[in-house]
N, C-alpha and C positions, 0 to 999 in steps of 0.2 A: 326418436328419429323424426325429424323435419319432414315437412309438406315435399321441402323441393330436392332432401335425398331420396325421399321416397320415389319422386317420379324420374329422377335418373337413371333410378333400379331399375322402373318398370320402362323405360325406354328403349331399352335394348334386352330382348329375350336373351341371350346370351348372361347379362347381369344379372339376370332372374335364379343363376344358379351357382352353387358354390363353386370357387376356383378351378375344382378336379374338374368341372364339366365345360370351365372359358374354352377349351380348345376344340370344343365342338359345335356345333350349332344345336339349341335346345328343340330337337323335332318333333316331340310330342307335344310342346306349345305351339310350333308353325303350324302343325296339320291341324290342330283344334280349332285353333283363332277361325282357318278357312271352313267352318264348318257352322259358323255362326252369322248373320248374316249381314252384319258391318264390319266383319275383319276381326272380332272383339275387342275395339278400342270401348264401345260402352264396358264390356265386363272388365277390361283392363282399369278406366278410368274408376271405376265404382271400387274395386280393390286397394286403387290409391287411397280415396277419398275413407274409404272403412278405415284403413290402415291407420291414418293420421287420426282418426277419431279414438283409437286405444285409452288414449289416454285420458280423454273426456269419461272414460267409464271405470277408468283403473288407477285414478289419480297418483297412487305411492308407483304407478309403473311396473309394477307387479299383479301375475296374473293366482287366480287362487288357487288349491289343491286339497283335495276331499282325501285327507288321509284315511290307508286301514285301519283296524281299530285297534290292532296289536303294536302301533309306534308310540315314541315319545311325544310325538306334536297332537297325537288323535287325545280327546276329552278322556279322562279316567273315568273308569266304571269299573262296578265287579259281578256286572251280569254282558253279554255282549250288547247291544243296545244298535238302534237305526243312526246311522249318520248322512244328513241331507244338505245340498245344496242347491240353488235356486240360481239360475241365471237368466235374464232375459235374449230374445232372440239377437237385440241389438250387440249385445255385448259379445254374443258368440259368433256373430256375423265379424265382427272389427276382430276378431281371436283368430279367427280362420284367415281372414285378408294377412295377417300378420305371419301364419302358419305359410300361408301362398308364395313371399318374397324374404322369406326367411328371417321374420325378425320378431318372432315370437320371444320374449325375453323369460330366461331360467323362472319357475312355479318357486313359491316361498318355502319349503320345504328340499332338505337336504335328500340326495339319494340315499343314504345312511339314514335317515328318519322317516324315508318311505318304506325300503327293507327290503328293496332289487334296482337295479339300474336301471335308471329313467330311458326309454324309448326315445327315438328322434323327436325333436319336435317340430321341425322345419323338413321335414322329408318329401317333401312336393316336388323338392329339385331334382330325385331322380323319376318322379313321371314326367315332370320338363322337358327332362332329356330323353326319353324313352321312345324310341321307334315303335315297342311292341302294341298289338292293336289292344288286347286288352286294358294295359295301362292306358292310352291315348281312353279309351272308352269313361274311365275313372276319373282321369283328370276332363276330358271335355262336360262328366256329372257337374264337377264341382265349378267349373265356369261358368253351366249353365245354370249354375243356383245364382252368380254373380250376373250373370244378364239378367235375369228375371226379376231381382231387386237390386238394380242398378239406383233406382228412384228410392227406395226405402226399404230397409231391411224386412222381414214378416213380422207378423203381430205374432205377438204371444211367449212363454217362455220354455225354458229345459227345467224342466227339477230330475238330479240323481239321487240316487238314495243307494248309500252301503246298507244291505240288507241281511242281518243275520238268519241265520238254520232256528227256525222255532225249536224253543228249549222244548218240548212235548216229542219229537222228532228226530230225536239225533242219537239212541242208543237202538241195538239188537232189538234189546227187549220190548222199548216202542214200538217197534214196527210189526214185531210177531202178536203184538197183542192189541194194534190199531184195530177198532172195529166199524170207522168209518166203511160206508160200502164204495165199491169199485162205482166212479161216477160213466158216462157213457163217454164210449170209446169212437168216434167216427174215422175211417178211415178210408184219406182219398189220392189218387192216383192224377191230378190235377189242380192247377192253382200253384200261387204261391204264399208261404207264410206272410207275407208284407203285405195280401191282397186283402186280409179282413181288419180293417181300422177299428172295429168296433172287440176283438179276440186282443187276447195278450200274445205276443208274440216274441219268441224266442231268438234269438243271436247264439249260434252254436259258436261261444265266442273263444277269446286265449286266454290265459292267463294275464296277460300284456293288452289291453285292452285295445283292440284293430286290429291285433296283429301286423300285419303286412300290407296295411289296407295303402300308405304312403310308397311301399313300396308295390314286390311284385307277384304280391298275395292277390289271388281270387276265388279262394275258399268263401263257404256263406256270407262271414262275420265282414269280410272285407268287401263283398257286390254291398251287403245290406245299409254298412255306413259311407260307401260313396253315393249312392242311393239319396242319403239322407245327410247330407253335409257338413250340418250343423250338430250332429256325432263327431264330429273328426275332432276338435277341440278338446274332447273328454279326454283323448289320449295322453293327453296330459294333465288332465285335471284328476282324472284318477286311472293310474296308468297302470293297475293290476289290482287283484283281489284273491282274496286266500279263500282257503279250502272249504270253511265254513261261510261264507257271505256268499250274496252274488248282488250285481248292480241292476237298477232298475232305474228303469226310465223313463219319463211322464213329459208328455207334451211334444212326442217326437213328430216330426215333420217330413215328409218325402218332400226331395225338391228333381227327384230327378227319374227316371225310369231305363232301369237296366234290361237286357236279355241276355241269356246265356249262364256259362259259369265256368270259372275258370280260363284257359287261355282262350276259349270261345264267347266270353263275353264282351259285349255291345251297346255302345249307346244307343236305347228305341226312342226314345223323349225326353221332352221336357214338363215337369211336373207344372200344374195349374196355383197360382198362390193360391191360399185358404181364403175364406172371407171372415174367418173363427178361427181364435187359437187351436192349434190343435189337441184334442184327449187322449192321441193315441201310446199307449205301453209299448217299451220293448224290455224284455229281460235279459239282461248278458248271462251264463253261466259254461265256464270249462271244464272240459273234461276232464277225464284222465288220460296220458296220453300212455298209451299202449303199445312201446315200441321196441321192445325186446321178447319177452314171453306173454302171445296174446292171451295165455288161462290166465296169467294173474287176474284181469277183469274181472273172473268169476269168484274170485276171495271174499269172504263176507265184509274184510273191513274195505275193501273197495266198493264193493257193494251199496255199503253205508255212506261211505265219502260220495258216491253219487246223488243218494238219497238226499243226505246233508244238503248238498249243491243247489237240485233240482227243488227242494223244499224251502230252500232261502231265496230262490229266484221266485217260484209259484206264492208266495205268503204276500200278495196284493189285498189289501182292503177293500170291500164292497165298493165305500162311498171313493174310492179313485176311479173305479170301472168307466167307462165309457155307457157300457149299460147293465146296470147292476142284476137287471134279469136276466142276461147272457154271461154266464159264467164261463167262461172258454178260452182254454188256453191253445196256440196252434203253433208247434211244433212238428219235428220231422226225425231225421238219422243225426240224433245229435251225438257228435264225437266219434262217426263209425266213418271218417273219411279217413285222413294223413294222421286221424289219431289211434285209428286200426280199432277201433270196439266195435262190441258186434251189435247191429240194432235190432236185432229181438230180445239181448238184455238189455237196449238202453229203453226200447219201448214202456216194457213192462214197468220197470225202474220209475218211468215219469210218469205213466198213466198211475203207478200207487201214489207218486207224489203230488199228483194233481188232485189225486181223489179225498187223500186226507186233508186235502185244507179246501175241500167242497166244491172241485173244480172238476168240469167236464174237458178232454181233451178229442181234439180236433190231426188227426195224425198223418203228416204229408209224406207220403212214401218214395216219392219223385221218382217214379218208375213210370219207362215212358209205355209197357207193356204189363199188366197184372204178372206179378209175381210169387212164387211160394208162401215171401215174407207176407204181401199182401194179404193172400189170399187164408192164411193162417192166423194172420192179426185178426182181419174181420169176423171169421169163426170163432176166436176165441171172444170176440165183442161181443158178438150173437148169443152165444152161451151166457155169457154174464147178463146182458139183459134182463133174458128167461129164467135165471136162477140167480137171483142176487147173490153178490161177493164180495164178501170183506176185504180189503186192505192185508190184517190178518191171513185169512185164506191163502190169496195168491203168494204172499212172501211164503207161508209155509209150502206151497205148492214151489214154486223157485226154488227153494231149495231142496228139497229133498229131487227134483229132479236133476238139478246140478250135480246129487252124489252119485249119477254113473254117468253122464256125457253130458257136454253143451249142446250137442248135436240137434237139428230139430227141435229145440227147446220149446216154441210155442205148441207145437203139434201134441208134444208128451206133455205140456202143464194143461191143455185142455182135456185130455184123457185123465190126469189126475184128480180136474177138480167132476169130472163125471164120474169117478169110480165113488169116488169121496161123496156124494146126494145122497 
């Protein structure tokens, strides 16, 4: 696409969105633009200027795609194996300007050789048009990642990594006979996961990598990648992962600062550019989603499939850390929102899987008043402290208290592992 179709497009908001949306006016970019403080022709002109530079980085005009490991296009093996890709900030800046005015062109891979149907990839045009204030919140993020590097994209790059389930990790009997000890458990009632750059940090993500984040999603997964802009791009570069992998991600960048969540969330600011590439981790991993009978959850081979999950996402290598003396991963209620799990199994669940691959967890409970759950995680933290515990342990304590209720589940696995001294 040309220099001077490009800025036809972007001359009339209106043009900015697919056909269905020409008969209205796009309101969620009127209100934005007034919220910056030239009108946003700087972030408008910088989105031209990225857009036409596509090609300077992608010369065949094709953009890449990090296949699962189970398709035709992904490299043969006969163990599962890591698959990584490297993008520079620049190239994911001119991706997104492209994603912006809809002209992101089809990833070299077939929806038939990925092995689900590819996501929108131009889906910007329904927060264009969108009145609702959290949407207008999402998109005025991603503008204001485009004002801030109007003059130059940020230094530094994205690397993803499809990350398999460590073969030591993935069976029953693994895990009943893990004798790593239960690492330390902190749990807080304040903060957000995105607020320690130097911790791993979790994406309680979808299957479908943003989920809804284009559109008129504001679950975690989708504040956390408007947040960070130069995520949105992944959505098509690897636009779902299976049951065994989860995606990781090196060099992630905030460019924007949200409040709230859900139809309550809010643009608070604008992020500071770095003066340093960035080192910070984020790990995607999905859940189950829970939406017809919620004891399935408590099935042992769900159980495992979480483990799997939670195990493929936490398997970070020391020398990646930020700081290899803080081994900390920070997480919260992952998958116990619209995907119904309950989080004192999913707690437990990840504090084993953080433990066996030597990882202390940091556990955000997002209660705005101390709560049961609270106030029962931290006792059982306590306990462990005071009496070391296996990995081993607690899954046998899991389950055998699964055999008469889920009810009160932390309460009764603390009383087990005290009977058990």
């Amino acid at each position: 696409m040309c220099r001077s179709s490009l800025t036809t497009r972007l001359g009339s908001f209106a043009l900015l969105c697919p056909p269905v949306c020409l008969s209205s006016r796009p309101r969620g970019l009127e209100w934005c633009v007034t919220q910056l403080e030239d009108g946003g022709t700087r972030a408008l002109r910088a989105i031209v200027r990225y857009a036409t530079e596509f090609g300077s980085h992608f010369p065949d005009g094709h953009m890449p795609i990090l296949c699962a490991r189970n398709t035709s296009t992904a490299p043969a093996a006969t163990t599962p194996h890591r698959l990584e890709l490297e993008l520079t900030n620049c190239q994911l800046t001119c991706m997104l300007a492209l994603m912006f005015i809809a002209g992101l062109p089809e990833p070299d891979a077939t929806e038939a050789a990925i092995g689900c149907k590819m996501p929108p990839l131009n889906g910007l045009s329904f927060l264009l048009a969108s009145p609702c204030a959290s949407d207008r919140a999402k998109l005025l993020m991603i503008l204001t990642f485009f004002d801030n590097h109007h003059a130059a994209p940020p230094i530094g790059q994205h690397r993803v990594c499809r990350q398999p389930t460590p073969s030591h990790l993935l069976t029953e009997h693994d895990w009943a006979h893990q004798t790593a000890e239960l690492g330390q458990l902190e749990v807080t009632d304040t903060g957000l996961i995105e607020e320690d750059p130097t911790a791993i940090q979790v994406d309680f993500a979808n299957c479908s990598f943003g989920g809804g984040v284009l559109w008129d999603g504001n679950a975690q997964e989708e504040c956390r990648l408007a947040s960070a802009a130069l995520l949105l791009p992944f959505i098509a570069i690897c636009p779902f992962q299976e049951p065994d992998e989860a995606l990781q991600f090196y060099g992630v960048l905030t460019t924007a600062h949200g409040i709230g969540f859900g139809n309550n969330l809010r643009f608070k600011s604008r992020a500071l550019a770095p003066a340093t590439p960035s080192r910070t981790i984020l790990v995607a991993m999905d859940a189950l989603e829970i939406m017809t009978n919620r004891l399935d959850q408590y099935a042992t081979t769900h159980q495992l499939r979480e483990l799997r999950k939670a195990s493929a996402a936490f398997d970070v290598a020391a020398d990646r850390l930020v700081d290899p003396q803080r081994r900390i991963i920070a997480t919260g209620n992952w998958g116990c929102g619209i995907f119904g799990g309950d989080r004192q199994l999913k707690a437990l669940l990840q504090w084993m899987a953080a433990s066996a691959l030597n990882y202390d967890l940091r556990y955000h409970t997002f209660d705005q008043t101390e709560s049961a759950f609270g106030r029962d995680l931290r006792a059982l933290a306590r306990h462990v402290t005071l009496q070391p515990t296996t990995v081993a342990q607690l899954w046998q304590a899991l389950q055998t208290s699964l055999e008469t209720s889920s009810r009160n589940l932390l309460a009764r696995i603390l009383k087990h592992l005290q009977r058990s001294e």
